[in-house]
N, C-alpha and C positions, 0 to 999 in steps of 0.2 A: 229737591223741592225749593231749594234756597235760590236756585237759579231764575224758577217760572215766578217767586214772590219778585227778587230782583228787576225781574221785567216788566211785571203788574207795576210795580213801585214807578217804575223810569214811563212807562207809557202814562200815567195818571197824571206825573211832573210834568211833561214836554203836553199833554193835550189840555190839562185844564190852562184855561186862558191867564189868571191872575198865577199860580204857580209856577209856570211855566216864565214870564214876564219878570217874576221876582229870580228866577235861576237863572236866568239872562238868556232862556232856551226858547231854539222853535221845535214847532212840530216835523219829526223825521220826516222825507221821503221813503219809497219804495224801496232803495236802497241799501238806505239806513237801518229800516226794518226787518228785511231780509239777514241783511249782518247781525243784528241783533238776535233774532231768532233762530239763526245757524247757533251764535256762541252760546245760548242756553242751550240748545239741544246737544251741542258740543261736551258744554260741561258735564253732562249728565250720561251721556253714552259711553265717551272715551276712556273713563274711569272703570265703568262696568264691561266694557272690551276688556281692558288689562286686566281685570280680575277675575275674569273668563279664561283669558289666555294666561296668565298665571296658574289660575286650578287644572287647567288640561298641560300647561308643562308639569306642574308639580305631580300628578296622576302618573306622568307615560313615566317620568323619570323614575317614581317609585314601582313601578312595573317592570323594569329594566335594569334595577339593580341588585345584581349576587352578591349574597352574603356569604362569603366562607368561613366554613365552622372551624371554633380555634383548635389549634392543637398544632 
C-alpha cells in the first residue's frame, strides 16, 4: 500500500502546476509512467512471489524429511 500512496504522492507533485515548478519537475511522459507503474506493481508482487515460494519450499521440505527414532 506504501507503494500505490508513493505514486499518488509523486503524480500529484509533477501534475499540479505550482508543485511541480517549485520541485523543479515536469510532467512524466508515457514512458516515464509506465516505469513507474511496473515499479509499484513490482514492489508489491515480488515480495509476495518469495513468500509463496518460500512457504511451498518450506512445505515439500518438511514432507520429505525422516526422522529416525533414537536408539
Amino acid at each position: 500500500m506504501a507503494a500505490v500512496g508513493s505514486l499518488v504522492v509523486l503524480g500529484v507533485v509533477v501534475s499540479v502546476p505550482g508543485l511541480s515548478h517549485f520541485f523543479g519537475s515536469r510532467p512524466p511522459g508515457p514512458a516515464a509512467w509506465t516505469i513507474a507503474l511496473a515499479s509499484a506493481a513490482g514492489s508489491v508482487l515480488v515480495p509476495l512471489a518469495v513468500r509463496g515460494a518460500a512457504g511451498a519450499l518450506g512445505k515439500v521440505h518438511l514432507q520429505h524429511t525422516c526422522v529416525q527414532p533414537a536408539g
